[in-house]
KEFI-309043 format. One record per residue (C-alpha): residue number from 0; residue in three letters; x, y, z. Coordinates in Angstrom, 3 decimals, padded with zeros to 6 digits. Layout:
<rec NUM,Ala,<X,Y,Z>>
...
END
This chain:
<rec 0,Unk,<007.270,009.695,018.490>>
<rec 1,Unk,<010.241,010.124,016.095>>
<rec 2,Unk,<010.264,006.060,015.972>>
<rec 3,Unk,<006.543,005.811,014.565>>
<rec 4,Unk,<006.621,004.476,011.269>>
<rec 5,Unk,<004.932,008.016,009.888>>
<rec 6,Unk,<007.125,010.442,011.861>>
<rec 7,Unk,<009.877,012.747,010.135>>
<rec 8,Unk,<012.434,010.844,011.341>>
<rec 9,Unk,<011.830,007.594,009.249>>
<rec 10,Unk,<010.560,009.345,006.327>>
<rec 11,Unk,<013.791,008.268,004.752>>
<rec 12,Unk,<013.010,004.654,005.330>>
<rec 13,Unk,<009.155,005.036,004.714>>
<rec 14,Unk,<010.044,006.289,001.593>>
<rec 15,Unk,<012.312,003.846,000.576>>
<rec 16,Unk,<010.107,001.161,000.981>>
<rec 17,Unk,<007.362,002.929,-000.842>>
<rec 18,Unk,<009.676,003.052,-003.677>>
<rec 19,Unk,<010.303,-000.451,-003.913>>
<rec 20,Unk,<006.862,-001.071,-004.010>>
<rec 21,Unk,<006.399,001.382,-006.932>>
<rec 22,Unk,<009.479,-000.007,-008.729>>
<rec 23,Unk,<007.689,-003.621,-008.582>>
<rec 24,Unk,<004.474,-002.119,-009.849>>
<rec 25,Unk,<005.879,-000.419,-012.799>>
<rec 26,Unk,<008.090,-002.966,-013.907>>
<rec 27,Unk,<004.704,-004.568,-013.659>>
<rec 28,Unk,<003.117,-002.802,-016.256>>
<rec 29,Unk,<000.840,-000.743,-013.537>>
<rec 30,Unk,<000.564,002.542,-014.603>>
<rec 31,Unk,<002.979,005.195,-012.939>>
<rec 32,Unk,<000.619,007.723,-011.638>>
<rec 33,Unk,<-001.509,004.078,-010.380>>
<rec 34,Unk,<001.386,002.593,-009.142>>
<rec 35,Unk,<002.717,005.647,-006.881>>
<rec 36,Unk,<-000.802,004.851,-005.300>>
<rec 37,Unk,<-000.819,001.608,-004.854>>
<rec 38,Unk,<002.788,001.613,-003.487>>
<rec 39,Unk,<001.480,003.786,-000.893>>
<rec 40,Unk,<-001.321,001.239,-000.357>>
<rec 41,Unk,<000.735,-001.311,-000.180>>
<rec 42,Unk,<002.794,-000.172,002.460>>
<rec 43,Unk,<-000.319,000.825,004.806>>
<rec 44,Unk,<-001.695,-002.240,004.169>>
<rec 45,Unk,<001.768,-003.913,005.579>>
<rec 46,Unk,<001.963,-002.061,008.529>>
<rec 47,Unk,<-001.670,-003.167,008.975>>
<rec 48,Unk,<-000.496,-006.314,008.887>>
<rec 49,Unk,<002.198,-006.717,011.275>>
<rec 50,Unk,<-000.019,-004.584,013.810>>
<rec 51,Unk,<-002.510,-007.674,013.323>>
<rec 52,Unk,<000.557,-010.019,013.723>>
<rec 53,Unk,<001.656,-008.376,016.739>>
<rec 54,Unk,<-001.285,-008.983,018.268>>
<rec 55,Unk,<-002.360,-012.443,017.000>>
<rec 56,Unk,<-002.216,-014.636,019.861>>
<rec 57,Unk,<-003.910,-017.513,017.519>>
<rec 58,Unk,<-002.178,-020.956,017.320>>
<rec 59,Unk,<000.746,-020.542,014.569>>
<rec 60,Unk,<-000.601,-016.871,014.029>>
<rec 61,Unk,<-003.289,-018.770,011.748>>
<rec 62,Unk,<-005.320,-015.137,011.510>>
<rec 63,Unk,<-002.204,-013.195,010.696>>
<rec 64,Unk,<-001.724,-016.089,007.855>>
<rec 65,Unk,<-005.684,-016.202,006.580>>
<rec 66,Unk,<-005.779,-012.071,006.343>>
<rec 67,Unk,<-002.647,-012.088,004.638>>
<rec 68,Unk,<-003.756,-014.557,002.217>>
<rec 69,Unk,<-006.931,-013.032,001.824>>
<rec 70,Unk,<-005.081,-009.547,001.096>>
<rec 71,Unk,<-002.826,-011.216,-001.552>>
<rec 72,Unk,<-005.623,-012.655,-002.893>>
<rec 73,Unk,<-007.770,-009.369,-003.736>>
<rec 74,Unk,<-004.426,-007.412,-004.359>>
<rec 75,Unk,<-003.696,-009.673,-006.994>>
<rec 76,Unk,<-007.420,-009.567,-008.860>>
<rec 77,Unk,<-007.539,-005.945,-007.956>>
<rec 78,Unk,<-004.348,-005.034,-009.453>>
<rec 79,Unk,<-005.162,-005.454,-013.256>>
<rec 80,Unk,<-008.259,-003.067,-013.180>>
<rec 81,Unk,<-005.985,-000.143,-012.416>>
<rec 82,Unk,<-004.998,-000.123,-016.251>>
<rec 83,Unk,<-008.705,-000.088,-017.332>>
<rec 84,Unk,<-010.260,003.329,-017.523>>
<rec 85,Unk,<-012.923,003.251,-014.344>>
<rec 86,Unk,<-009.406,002.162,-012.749>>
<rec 87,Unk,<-007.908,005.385,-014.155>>
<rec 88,Unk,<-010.427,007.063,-013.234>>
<rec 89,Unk,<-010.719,005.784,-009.356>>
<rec 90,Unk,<-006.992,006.690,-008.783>>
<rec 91,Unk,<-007.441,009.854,-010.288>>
<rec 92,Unk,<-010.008,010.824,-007.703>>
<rec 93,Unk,<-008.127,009.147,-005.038>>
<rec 94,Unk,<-005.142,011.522,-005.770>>
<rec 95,Unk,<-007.308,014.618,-006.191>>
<rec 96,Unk,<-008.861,013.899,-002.756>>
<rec 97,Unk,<-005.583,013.138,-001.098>>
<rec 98,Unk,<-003.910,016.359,-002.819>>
<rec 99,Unk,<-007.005,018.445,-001.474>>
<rec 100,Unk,<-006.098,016.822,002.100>>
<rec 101,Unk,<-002.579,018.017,001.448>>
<rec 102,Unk,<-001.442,014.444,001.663>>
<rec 103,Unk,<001.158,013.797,-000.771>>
<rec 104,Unk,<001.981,010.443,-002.105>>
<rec 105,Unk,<005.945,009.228,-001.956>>
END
């Protein structure tokens, strides 16, 4: 569907948002080749997300709010061990298996 949030149509948009993300993460101090992946992440993780808050039918969208909070939470701890070098190392494989998939990152 050229509205789906991965379609060729909103690349544009996809991408833009993927590059605020990185923008924030560099300025950061997260590495550049880390932060291109954990822009991308980022951004799944979002549209996760609102799919759970589209379909949260809890009082006040309390699980929406809790898995958000929770996400923030281990985003935040996680973040830091990206500059170490088993981080290094982790996004380095990530890449090479995304690259083998002939997913590219934004």
């Amino acid at each position: 569907d050229p509205l789906s949030a991965f379609s060729a149509a909103t690349r544009a948009v996809r991408d833009r948002s993927i590059d605020v993300l990185r923008e924030v993460l560099a300025t950061g101090g997260v590495a550049p080749e880390a932060a291109s992946l954990a822009a991308s992440a980022l951004w799944l993780a979002m549209l996760a997300m609102m799919l759970v808050y589209i379909h949260d039918t809890s009082p006040g969208e309390r699980r929406t709010h809790g898995l958000v909070d929770d996400a923030l939470d281990m985003v935040v701890a996680l973040l830091p061990l990206l500059g170490t070098p088993i981080g290094a190392a982790m996004v380095a494989r990530i890449t090479a298996a995304l690259t083998r998939a002939d997913i590219r990152l934004a």
